[in-house]
C-alpha positions as CSV (number, residue, x, y, z in Angstrom):
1,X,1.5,-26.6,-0.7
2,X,2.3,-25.3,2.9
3,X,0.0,-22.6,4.8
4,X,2.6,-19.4,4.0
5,X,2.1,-20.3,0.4
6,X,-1.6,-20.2,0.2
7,X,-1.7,-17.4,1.9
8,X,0.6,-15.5,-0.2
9,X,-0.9,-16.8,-3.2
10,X,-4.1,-15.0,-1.5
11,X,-2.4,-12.1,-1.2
12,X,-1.8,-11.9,-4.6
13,X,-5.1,-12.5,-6.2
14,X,-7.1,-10.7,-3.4
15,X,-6.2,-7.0,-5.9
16,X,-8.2,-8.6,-8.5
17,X,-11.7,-8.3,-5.9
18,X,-10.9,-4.2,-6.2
19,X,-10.3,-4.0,-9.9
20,X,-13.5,-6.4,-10.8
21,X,-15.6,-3.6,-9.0
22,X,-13.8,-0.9,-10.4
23,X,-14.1,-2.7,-13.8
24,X,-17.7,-3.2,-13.2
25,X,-18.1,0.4,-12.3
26,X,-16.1,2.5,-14.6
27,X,-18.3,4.9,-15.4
28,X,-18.5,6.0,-11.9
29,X,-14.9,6.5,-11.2
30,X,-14.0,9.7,-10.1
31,X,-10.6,11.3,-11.2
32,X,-10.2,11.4,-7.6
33,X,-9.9,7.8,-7.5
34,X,-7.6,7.0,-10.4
35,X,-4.5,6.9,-8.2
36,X,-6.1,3.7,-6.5
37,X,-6.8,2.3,-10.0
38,X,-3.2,2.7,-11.0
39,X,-2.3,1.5,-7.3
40,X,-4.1,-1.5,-7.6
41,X,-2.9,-2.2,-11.7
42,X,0.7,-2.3,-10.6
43,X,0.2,-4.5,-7.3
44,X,-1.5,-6.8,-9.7
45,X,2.0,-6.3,-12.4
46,X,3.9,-6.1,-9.3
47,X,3.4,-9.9,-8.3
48,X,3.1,-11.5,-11.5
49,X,6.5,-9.9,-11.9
50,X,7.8,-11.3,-8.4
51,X,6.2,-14.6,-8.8
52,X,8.2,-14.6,-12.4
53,X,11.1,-14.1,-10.4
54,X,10.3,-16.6,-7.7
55,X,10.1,-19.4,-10.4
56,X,13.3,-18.5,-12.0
57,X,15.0,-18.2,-8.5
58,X,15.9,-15.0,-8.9
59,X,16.1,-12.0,-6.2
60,X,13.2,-9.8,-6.5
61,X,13.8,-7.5,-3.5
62,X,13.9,-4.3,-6.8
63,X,10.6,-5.2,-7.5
64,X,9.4,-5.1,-3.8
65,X,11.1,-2.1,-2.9
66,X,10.6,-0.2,-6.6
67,X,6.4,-1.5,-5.8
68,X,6.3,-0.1,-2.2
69,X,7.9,3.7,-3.7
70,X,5.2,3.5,-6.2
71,X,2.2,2.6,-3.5
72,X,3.7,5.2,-1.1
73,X,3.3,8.1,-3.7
74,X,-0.4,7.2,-4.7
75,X,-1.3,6.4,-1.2
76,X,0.1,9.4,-0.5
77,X,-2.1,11.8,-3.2
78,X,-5.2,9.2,-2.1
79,X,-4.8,11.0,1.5
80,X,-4.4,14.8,0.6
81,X,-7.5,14.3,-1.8
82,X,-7.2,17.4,-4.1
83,X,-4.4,19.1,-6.3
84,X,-4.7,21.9,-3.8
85,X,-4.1,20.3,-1.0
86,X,-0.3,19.3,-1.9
87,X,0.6,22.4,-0.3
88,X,4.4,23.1,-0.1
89,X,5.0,21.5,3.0
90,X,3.8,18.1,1.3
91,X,6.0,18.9,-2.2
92,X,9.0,19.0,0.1
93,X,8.2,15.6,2.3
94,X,7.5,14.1,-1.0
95,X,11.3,14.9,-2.6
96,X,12.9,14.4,0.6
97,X,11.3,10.8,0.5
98,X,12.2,10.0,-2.6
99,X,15.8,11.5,-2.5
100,X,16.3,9.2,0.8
101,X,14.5,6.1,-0.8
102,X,17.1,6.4,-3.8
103,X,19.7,7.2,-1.4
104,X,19.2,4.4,0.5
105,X,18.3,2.0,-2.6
106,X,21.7,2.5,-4.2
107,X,24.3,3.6,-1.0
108,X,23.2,2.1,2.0
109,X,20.7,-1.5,1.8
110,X,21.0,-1.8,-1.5
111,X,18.6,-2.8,-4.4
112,X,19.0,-6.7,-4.1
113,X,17.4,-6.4,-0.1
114,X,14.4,-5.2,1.8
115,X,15.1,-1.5,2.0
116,X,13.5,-1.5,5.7
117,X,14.7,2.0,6.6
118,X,12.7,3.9,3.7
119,X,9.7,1.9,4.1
120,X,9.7,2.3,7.3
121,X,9.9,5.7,6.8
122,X,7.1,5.4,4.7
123,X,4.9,4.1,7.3
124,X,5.2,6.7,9.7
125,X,5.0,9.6,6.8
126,X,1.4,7.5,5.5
127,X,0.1,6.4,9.0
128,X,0.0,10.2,9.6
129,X,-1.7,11.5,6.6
130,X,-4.2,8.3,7.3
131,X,-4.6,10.1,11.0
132,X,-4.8,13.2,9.8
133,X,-7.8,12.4,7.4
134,X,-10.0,10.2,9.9
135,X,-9.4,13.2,12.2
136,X,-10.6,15.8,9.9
137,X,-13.9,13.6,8.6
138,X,-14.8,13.4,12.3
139,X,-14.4,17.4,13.0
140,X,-16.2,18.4,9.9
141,X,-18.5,15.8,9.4
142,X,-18.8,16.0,6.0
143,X,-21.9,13.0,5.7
144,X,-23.9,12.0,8.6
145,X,-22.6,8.2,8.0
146,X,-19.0,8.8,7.4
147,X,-18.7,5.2,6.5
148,X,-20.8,5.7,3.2
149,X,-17.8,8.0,2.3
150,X,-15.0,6.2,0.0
151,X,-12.5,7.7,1.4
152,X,-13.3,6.7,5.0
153,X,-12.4,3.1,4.0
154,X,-9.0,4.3,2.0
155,X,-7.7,5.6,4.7
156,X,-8.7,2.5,7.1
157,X,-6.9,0.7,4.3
158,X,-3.7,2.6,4.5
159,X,-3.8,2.6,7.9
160,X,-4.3,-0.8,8.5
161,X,-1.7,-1.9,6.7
162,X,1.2,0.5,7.4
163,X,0.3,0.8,11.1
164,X,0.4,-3.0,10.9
165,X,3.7,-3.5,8.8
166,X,5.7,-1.4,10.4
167,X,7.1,-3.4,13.3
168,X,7.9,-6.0,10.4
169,X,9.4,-3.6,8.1
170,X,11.4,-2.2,10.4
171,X,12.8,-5.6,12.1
172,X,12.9,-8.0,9.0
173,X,16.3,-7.8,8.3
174,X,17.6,-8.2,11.4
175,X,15.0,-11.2,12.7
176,X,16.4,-13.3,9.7
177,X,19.5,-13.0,9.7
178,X,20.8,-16.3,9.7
179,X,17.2,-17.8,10.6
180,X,16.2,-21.1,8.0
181,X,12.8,-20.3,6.8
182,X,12.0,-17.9,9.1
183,X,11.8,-15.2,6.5
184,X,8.8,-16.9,5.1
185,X,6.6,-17.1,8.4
186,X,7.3,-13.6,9.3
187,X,6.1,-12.2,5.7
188,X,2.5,-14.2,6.4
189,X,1.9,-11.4,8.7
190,X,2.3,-8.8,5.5
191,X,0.2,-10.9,3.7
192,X,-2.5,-11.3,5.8
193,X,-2.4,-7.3,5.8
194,X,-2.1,-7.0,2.0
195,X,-5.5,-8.9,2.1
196,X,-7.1,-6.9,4.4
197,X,-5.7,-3.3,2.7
198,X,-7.3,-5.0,-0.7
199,X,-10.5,-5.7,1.1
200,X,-11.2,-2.1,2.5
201,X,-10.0,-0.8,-1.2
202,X,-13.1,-2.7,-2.6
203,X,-15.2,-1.7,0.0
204,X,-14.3,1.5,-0.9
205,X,-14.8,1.4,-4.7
206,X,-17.8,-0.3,-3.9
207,X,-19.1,2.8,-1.7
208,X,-17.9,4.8,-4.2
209,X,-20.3,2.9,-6.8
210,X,-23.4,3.3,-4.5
211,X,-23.1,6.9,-3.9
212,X,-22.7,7.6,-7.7
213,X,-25.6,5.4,-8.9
C-alpha cells in the first residue's frame, strides 16, 4: 500500500478518536455541542460511503461536495455558539451560501467534480467566524486559561483546516488537469489536515468532559 493511501486511510479512521470520547462522555454533552456530534457522525458515513465508491470505481465527487455543505453549516452554528447569535446578517450569508453552492453544483462545476469555487467560498466565510471567535475569547476573557474552554480548540480546528485547505481547494482543478497521479499527492495535504481538525475536535470534547466532571 503506498504512503497517500495510508494516510488517507488515517484520515478516515482518525473521526472515530472524537466519537469514542464523545461516546465515553455522553452524559456530559452539551446541546451546544451536538452539531459536532452530527459533524463528526456523517464524516464517519461520509467515507465509508466514498471508500464504497472507490471500490466500485465509481465518481464520488457528490458525496465530497454534498459532505463539505453539510460540515460548512455545523461548523458554521459551532462558531456563532447560541441560537441568538444567528443574527440576520448570518441568516442571509447562510442562504446566499447555499443558493451559490446549489448554483454552482448543478450550473457551473457540476456534481461529478470538486466544486472548488463554493468550497472555497466556504473557507473564507469559516476562517472568519474562526477569527472572529479567537478574537472575542481574548477581549472578554471569559476563563483565565482559555485553552480549558472547548470551544477554544473548535475553532483552532476549523481554522486549521480551512485556513490550510484553501490554497488546495481553490487550485485542485486546475493543478490536475492532465497531471497522472498527481491528484492523489496533492489531496495528502487535505488529509493530513483532516487529521489534525479530528485531533483538536477530541481535544475539545475531551475539555469539554473535564470541565463537566
Amino acid at each position: 500500500m503506498q504512503l497517500p493511501l495510508y494516510i488517507a486511510h488515517a484520515s478516515s479512521s482518525s473521526v472515530l478518536i472524537p466519537l469514542v470520547i464523545a461516546l465515553l462522555s455522553r452524559k456530559h454533552i452539551t446541546r451546544d455541542l451536538l452539531p459536532l456530534i452530527i459533524l463528526l457522525l456523517i464524516a464517519l458515513m461520509s467515507d465509508v460511503v466514498s471508500l464504497v465508491f472507490f471500490q466500485l470505481g465509481m465518481n464520488s465527487y457528490l458525496i465530497v461536495n454534498l459532505f463539505l455543505l453539510f460540515q460548512f453549516f455545523l461548523c458554521f452554528l459551532l462558531l456563532l455558539g447560541q441560537p441568538r447569535a444567528i443574527t440576520t446578517g448570518y441568516r442571509a450569508i447562510a442562504i446566499g451560501y447555499t443558493l451559490l453552492f446549489f448554483i454552482n453544483l448543478f450550473f457551473v462545476q457540476g456534481m461529478w467534480k470538486f466544486n472548488s469555487y463554493s468550497n472555497s467560498l466556504a473557507c473564507l466565510i469559516l476562517m472568519g467566524l474562526a477569527l472572529r471567535y479567537l478574537y472575542s475569547l481574548l477581549r472578554d476573557l471569559p476563563e483565565l486559561f482559555i485553552h480549558q474552554l472547548p470551544y477554544f480548540w473548535i475553532a483552532a480546528a476549523v481554522l486549521t483546516y480551512y485556513a490550510g485547505n484553501l490554497l488546495l481547494f481553490l487550485t485542485n482543478n486546475y493543478l490536475t488537469l492532465g497531471l497522472e497521479g498527481s491528484h492523489q499527492i496533492m489531496w495528502v495535504l487535505h488529509n493530513l489536515l483532516n487529521i489534525s481538525k479530528n485531533m483538536l475536535f477530541a481535544i475539545a470534547l475531551w475539555m469539554n468532559y473535564r470541565n463537566k466532571r
